[in-house]
C-alpha positions as CSV (number, residue, x, y, z in Angstrom):
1,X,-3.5,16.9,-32.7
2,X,-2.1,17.2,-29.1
3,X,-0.1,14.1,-28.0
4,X,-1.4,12.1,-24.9
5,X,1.8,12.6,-22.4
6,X,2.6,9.2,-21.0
7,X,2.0,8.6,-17.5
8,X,5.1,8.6,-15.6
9,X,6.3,5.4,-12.9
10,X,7.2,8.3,-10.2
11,X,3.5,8.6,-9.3
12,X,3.7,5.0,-8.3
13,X,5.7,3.1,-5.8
14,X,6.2,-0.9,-5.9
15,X,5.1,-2.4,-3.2
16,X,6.6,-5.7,-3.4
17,X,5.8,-9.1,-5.9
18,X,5.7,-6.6,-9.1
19,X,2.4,-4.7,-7.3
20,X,1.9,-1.0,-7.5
21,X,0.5,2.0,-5.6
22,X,-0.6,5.5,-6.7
23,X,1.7,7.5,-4.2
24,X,-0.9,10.1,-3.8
25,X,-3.8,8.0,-2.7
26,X,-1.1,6.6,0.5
27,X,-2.9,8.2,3.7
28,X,-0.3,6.0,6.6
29,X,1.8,3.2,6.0
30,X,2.0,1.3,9.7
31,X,3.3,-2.1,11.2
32,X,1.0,-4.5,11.7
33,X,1.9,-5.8,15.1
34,X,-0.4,-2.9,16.8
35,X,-3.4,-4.8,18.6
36,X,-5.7,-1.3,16.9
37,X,-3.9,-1.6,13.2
38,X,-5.0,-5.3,13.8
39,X,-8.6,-4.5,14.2
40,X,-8.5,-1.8,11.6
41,X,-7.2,-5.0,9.1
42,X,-10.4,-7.0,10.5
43,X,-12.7,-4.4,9.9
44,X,-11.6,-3.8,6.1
45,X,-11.8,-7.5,5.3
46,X,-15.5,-7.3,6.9
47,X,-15.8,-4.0,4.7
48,X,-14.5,-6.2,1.7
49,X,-11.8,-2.8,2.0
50,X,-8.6,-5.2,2.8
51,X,-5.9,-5.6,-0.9
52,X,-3.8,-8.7,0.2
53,X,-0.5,-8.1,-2.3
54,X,1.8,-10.3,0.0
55,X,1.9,-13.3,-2.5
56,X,1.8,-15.6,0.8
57,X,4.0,-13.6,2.6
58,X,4.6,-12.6,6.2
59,X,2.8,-8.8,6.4
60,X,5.5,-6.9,7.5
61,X,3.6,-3.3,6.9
62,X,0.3,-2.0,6.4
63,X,-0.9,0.8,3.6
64,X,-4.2,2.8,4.4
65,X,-5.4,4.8,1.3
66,X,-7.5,7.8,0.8
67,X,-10.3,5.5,-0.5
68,X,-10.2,4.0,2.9
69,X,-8.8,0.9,2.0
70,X,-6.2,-1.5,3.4
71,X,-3.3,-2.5,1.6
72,X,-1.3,-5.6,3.0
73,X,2.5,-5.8,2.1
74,X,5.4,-7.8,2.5
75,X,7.9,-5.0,2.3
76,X,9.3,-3.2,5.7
77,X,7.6,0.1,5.9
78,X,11.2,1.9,5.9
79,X,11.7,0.3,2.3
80,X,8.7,1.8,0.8
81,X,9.3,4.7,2.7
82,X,12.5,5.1,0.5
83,X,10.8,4.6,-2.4
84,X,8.4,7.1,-2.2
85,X,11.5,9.6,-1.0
86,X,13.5,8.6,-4.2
């Protein structure tokens, strides 16, 4: 009987407030101060596409996904950037 490997925590990256993302399924990771990244957050929360994992926080970057959805973060997009290099 083959043992199951166990999946590893370098396919994700934290993303702030102990939540996680798949590093794969990251498409762009943007600021949110653009007047078209804020109509792009508008039309996933009409799309009911729009993941809010500030914890009450300032947004201070944006995560689009291959599934099309919109990840809202309170990390600097340089920080995750990092982590996904590490």
């Amino acid at each position: 009987m083959k043992k199951k490997k166990k999946s590893s925590n370098k396919n994700f990256i934290n993303i702030g407030f102990d939540n996680i993302i798949a590093k794969e399924k990251i498409v762009a990771i943007v600021s949110p101060q653009a007047a078209p990244i804020k109509r792009m957050k508008e039309e996933s929360r009409r799309r009911n596409k729009l993941i809010d994992a500030t914890s009450g926080r300032k947004t201070r970057s944006i995560i689009i996904t291959v599934s099309d959805h919109v990840v809202l973060s309170a990390i600097q997009p340089d920080t995750i950037t990092q982590r996904i290099d590490k």
